[in-house]
C-alpha positions in Angstrom: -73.0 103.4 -0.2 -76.0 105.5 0.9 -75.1 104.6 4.3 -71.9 106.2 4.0 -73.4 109.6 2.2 -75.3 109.4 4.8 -73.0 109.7 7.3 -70.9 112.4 5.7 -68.4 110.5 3.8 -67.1 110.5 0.2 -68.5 107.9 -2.2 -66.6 108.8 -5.2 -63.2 108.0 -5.7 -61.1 105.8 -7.7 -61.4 103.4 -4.9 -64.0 103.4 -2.1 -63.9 100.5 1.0 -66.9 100.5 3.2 -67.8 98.8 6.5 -71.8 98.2 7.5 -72.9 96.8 10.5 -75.8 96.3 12.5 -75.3 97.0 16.1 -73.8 99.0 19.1 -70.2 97.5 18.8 -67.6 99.6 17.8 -65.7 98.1 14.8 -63.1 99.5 13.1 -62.0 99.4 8.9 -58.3 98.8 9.0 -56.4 98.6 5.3 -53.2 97.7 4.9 -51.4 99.1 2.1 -48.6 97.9 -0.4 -45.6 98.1 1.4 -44.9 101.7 1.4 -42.9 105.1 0.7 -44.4 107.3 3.3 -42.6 110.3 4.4 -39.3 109.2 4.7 -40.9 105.8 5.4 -41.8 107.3 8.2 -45.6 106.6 8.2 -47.7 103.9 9.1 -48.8 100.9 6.9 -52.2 101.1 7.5 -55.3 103.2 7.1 -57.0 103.6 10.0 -58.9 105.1 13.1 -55.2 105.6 14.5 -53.5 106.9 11.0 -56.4 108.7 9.2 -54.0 109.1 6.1 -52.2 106.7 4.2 -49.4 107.2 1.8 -51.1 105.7 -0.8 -53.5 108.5 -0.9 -56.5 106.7 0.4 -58.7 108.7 3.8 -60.8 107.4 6.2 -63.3 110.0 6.9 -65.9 107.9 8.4 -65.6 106.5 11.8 -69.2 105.3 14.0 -69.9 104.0 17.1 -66.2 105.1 18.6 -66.4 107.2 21.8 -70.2 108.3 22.2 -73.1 108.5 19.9 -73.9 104.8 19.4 -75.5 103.9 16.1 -76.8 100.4 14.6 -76.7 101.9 11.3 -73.1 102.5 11.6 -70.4 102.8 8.8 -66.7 103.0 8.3 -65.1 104.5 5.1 -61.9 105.0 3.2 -61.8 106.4 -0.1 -58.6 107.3 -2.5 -59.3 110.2 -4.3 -57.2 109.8 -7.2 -55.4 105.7 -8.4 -53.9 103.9 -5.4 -50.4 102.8 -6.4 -50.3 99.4 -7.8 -49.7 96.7 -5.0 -51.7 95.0 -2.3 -54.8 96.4 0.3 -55.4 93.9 2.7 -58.7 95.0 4.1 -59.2 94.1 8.0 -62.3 94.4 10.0 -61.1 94.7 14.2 -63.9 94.8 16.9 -62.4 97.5 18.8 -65.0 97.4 21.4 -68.0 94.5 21.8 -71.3 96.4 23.3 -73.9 93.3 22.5 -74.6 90.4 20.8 -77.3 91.2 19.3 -77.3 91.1 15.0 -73.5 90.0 14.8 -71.9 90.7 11.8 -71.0 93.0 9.1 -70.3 93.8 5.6 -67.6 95.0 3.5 -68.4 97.3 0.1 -65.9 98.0 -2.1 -65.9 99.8 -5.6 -63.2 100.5 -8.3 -64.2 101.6 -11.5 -67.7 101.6 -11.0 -67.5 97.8 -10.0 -69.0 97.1 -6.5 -68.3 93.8 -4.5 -69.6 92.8 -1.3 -68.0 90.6 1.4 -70.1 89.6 4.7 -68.9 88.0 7.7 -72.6 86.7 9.4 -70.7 85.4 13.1 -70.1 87.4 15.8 -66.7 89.2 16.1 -65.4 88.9 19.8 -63.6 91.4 21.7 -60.1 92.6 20.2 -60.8 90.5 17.5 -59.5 90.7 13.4 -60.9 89.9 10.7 -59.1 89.5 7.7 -62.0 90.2 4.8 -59.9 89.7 1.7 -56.3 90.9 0.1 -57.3 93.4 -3.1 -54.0 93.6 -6.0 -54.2 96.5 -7.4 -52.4 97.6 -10.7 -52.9 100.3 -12.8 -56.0 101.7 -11.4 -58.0 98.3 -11.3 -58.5 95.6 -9.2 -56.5 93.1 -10.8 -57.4 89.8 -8.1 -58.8 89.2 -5.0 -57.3 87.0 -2.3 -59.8 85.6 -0.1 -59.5 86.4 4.0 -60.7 84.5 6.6 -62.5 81.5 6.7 -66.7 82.6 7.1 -66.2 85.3 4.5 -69.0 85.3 1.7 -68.7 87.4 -1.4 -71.2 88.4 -3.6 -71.3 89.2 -7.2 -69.3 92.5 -8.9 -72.0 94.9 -10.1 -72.5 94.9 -14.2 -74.5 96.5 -16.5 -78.5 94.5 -17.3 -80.9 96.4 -19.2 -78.7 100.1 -19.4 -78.2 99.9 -15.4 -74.7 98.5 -13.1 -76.4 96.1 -11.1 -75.5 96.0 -7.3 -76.2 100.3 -7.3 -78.8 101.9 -5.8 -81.3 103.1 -8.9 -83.8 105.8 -7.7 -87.1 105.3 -9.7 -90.3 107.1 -9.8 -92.7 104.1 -10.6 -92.8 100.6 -9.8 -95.6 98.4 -11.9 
């Protein structure tokens, strides 16, 4: 999430997807969305460095490591403003171009509702490669269930609330004892 502020993108949203990784490669978010309306059916499926804009409302307005300006702090984003339609986001992680093989790997952040869930993938992604990180049902503004993706996907806990603070969020404090 601060990576992504960082970076320029949005953080809040009714739904946020986020892509971390830790090296020159240049991967690309990719989500799929419910199958769609579109303009006349007209547009494309899926969000992504190709289709910026998806029917469903969600953006990607984050996009590192393409072209020049290589980063191993890099981050992908796509955020939906306002409450995807209900259906499912298949969220897809493509190695668009493999620079080194140095830290493989990545991580997938995603938060509805002020819920945050991570998904890593710790191997190496080759060349052209796709990922398939998991399959999120939405309906009525919530993550209703989460398919899993591929097989070497590991998921961490969803964020909740210990001691008056959402776990799994960055908490900025001015003292540590």
């Amino acid at each position: 999430k601060e990576r992504v502020k960082k970076a320029g993108g949005r953080i809040e949203g009714a739904l946020r997807v986020s892509l971390s990784w830790f090296n020159f490669d240049d991967l690309d978010l990719h989500v799929a969305q419910p199958p769609g309306r579109g303009i006349h059916g007209a547009m494309p499926n899926e969000i992504s460095f190709r289709n910026t804009r998806g029917w469903t409302g969600g953006t990607l307005d984050v996009d590192m490591n393409a072209g020049s300006g290589y980063s191993r702090e890099a981050v992908e984003n796509v955020v939906w403003a306002t409450t995807p339609p209900d259906g499912p986001y298949r969220i897809i992680v493509n190695n668009f171009c493999l620079r080194e093989s140095r830290d493989p790997g990545f991580v997938i952040e995603t938060e509805c509702g002020g819920e945050i869930a991570h998904y890593s993938y710790n191997k190496q992604v080759r060349d052209g490669q796709n990922i398939t990180v998991a399959t999120l049902h939405m309906k009525g503004g919530h993550i209703e269930r989460v398919d899993p993706g591929d097989a070497g996907i590991t998921s961490a806990s969803i964020s909740q609330d210990k001691w008056g603070l959402k776990t799994e969020q960055y908490v900025k404090v001015s003292t540590v004892m």
